[in-house]
N, C-alpha and C positions, 0 to 999 in steps of 0.2 A: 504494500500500500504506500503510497506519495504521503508526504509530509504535507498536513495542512498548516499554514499560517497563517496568519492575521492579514499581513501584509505584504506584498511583493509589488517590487517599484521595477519600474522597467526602462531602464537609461541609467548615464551614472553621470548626463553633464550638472550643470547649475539649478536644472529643476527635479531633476532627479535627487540630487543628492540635496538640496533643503530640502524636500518629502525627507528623507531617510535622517536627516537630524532631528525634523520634529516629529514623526513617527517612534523616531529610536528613544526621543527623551520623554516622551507617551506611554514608554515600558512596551510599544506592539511588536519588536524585535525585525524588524524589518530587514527581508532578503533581497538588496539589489542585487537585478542582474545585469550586466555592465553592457552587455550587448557588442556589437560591428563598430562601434567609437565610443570606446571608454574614453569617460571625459569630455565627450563631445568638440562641439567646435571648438570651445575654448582651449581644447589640448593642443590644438596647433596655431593658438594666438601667440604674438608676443607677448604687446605690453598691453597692460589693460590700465586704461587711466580713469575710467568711466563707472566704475565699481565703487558706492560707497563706503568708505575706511580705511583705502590705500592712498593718500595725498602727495604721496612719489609712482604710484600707480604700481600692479604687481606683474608678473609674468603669469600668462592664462595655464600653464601646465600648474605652475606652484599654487595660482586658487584654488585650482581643480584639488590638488594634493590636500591643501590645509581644508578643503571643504569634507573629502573623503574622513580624515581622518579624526574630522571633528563628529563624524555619524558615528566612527567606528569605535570612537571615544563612549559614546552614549548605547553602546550595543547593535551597533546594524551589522547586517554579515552581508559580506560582496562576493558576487562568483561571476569567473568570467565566461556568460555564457550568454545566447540571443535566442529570443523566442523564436518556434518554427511553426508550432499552429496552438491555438487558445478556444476554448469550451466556456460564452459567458452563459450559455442558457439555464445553466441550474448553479445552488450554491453546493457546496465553492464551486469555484472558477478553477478549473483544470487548464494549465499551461503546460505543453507539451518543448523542452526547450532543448537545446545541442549537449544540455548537459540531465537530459532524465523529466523526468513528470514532476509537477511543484502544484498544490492543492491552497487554493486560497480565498480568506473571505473578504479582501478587499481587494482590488489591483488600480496601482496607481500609474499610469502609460504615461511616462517621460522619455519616450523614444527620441526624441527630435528630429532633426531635419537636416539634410545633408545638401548644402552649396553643389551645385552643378560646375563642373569645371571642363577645360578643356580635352585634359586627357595627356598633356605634353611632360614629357618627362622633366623638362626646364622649367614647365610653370610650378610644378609638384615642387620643385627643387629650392623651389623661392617661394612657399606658402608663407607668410610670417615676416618677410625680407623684402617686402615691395607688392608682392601680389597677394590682392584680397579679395574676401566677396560680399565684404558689409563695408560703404564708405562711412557710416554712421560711426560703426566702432574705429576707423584710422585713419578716414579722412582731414583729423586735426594733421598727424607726420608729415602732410604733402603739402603742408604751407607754402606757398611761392613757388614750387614745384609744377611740372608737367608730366598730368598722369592720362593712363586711357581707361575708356569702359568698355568690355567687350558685351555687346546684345543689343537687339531691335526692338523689344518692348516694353510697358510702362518699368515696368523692376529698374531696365536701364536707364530711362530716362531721369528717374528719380535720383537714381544713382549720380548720374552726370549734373544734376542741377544742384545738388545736394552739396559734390565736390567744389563746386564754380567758388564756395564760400571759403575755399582755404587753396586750392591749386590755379597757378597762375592761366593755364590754360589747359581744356579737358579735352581730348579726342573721341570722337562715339566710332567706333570699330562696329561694323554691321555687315556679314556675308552675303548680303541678296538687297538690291538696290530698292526697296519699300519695307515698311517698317509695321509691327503686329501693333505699334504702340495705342493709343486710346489718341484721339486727331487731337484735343487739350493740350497731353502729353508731349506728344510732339512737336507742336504750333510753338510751347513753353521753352524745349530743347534751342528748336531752332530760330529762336528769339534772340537765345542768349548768347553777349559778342565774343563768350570767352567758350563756347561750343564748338569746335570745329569737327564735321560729320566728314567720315570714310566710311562708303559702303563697294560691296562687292572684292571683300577683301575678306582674311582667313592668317589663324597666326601662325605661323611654320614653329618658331622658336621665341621663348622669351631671352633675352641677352640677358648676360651677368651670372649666371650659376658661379664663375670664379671666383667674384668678387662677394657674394654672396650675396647681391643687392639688384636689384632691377637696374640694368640700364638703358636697356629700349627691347625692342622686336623685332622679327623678321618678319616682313608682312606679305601677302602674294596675293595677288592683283587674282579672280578666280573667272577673267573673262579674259585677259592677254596672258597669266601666268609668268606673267614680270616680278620679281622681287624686290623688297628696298628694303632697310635699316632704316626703324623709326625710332628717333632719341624719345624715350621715356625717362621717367624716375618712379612710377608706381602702375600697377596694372590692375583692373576691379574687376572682377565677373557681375556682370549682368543679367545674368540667363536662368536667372531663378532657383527656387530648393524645390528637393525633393523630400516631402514627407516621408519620414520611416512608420508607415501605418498601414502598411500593405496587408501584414496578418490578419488587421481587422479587417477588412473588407466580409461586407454579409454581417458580420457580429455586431457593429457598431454604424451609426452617422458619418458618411465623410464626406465631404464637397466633390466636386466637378476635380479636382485640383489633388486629391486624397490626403486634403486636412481631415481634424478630428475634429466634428461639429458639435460644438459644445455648449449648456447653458450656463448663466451664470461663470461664464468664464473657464469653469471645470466640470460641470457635468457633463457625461457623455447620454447619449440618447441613442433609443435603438427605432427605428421609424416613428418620431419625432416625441416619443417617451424614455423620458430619463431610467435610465438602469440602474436603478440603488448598486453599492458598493465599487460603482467601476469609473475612475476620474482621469480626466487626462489636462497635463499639465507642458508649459515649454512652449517649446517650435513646431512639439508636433500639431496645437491646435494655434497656435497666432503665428500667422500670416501676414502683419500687420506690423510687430513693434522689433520681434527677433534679437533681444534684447536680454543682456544675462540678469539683469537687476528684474525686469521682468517676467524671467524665467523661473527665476528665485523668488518672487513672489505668489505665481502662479503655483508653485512647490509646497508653498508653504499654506496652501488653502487648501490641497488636495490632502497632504496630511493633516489636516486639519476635519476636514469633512471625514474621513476615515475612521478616524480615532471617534468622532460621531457618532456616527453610523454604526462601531462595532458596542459601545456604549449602547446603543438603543436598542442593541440585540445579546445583550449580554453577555458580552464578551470583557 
């Protein structure tokens, strides 16, 4: 027979792991499972200056650390292991995971969300060192700097408008000569005199792996197939996340998009009635702020709601 819990949290970034502090200080002994990005995004941030009660700001690995270890402090236990199929129809909640059956009577979904990326072994090579895919979180570094955005819809254009407030001049990189953006969106982009639009182009290489820093690109024209060297100093993905909420599919609410469609911020809903005991918190339901303070927040209500709920069922 599987081990029934109380609680089992699923992710180990910033909403995951405030769930597993105020669960674990709740006495519910909560079992993170760390999943496909332990740590989440934040594991491959640099600096985080945006974090309140770092005033020199921290390295996104070392939060991640001191947030772990502050759960592990209060009693949570972490295994390194990712769900593969889940059972919410009856209680418990039978999670089928990489590492064996786990039986539980709350579950808390901090999967998050995974940045869409190129695919190039140079951009992988400089996550952290120039190329990003939140300008919110690093578009302060590019001050006076010239960076680019790579994507053709609103996400991008946001991105690109967002930057104009710290980098001296932004490039919009777009493969296909019209753009998916919202005409607002756009109209806004191309308004702005420190925008400069390249479309029908595609990026071979990010330059600077050596130096460890962004230097520019190799760009390739994808109607003459001509090359050039574009001086950069930072590069931003525009091309949207990917929810990690695919196991729910059929169990749970997910948008057009496979967000987790939520009320009150964290209930989840199974054709459009709220599922007692099942909450999702993070990236994998806002699409909107993507945001570690609000990730952390959103954590901290789900465990909150949990400890609830197993209260009201005496537990």
């Amino acid at each position: 027979m599987a081990e029934t819990r109380d609680t089992v949290i699923l992710g180990s970034g910033c909403a995951g792991l405030t769930a597993a502090i105020y669960s674990a200080r709740a006495n519910l002994k909560p079992l993170v499972l760390e999943g496909h990005e332990p740590g989440g995004q934040l594991s491959i941030t640099s600096l985080v200056e945006n974090f309140p009660g770092w005033p020199e700001g921290i390295q996104g690995p070392e939060l991640i650390d001191n947030m772990k270890r502050q759960a592990t402090r209060f009693g949570a236990e972490f295994q390194l292991a990712h769900l593969e199929k889940v059972e919410l129809g009856a209680h418990p909640f039978r999670l089928h995971t990489s590492a064996g059956e786990v039986h539980t009577r709350t579950l808390i979904i901090a999967s998050g969300a995974s940045a869409r990326w190129l695919g190039l072994p140079s951009e992988q090579a400089l996550i952290g060192h120039g190329v990003s895919s939140c300008a919110t979180c690093d578009g302060f570094f590019f001050r006076g700097k010239e960076v680019g955005v790579v994507g053709g819809g609103d996400s991008a254009m946001e991105e690109a408008l967002f930057l104009t407030r710290f980098a001296s001049k932004v490039t919009l990189l777009h493969r296909r000569p019209t753009f998916r953006a919202s005409k607002i969106m756009l109209e806004r982009a191309m308004a702005h005199p420190n925008i400069e639009f390249r479309t029908n182009c595609v990026i071979d290489e990010v330059l600077g792996v050596e130096e460890k820093e962004v230097k520019g690109i190799k760009l390739r024209d994808v109607v003459t197939g001509m090359t050039e060297d574009l001086r950069l100093d930072g590069l931003f993905l525009g091309i949207g996340h990917e929810p990690n909420a695919k196991a729910f599919a059929g169990q749970i609410d997910l948008d057009d998009d496979g967000y987790v469609l939520t009320r009150e911020n964290i209930l989840t809903t199974r054709k459009g009635l709220v599922i007692p005991g099942v909450y999702a918190c993070g990236d994998v339901q806002d699409r909107k702020y993507r945001q570690a303070i609000t990730a952390a927040g959103t954590g901290c209500m789900a465990a909150l709601e949990a400890e609830k709920y197993l209260e009201e069922h005496g537990r």
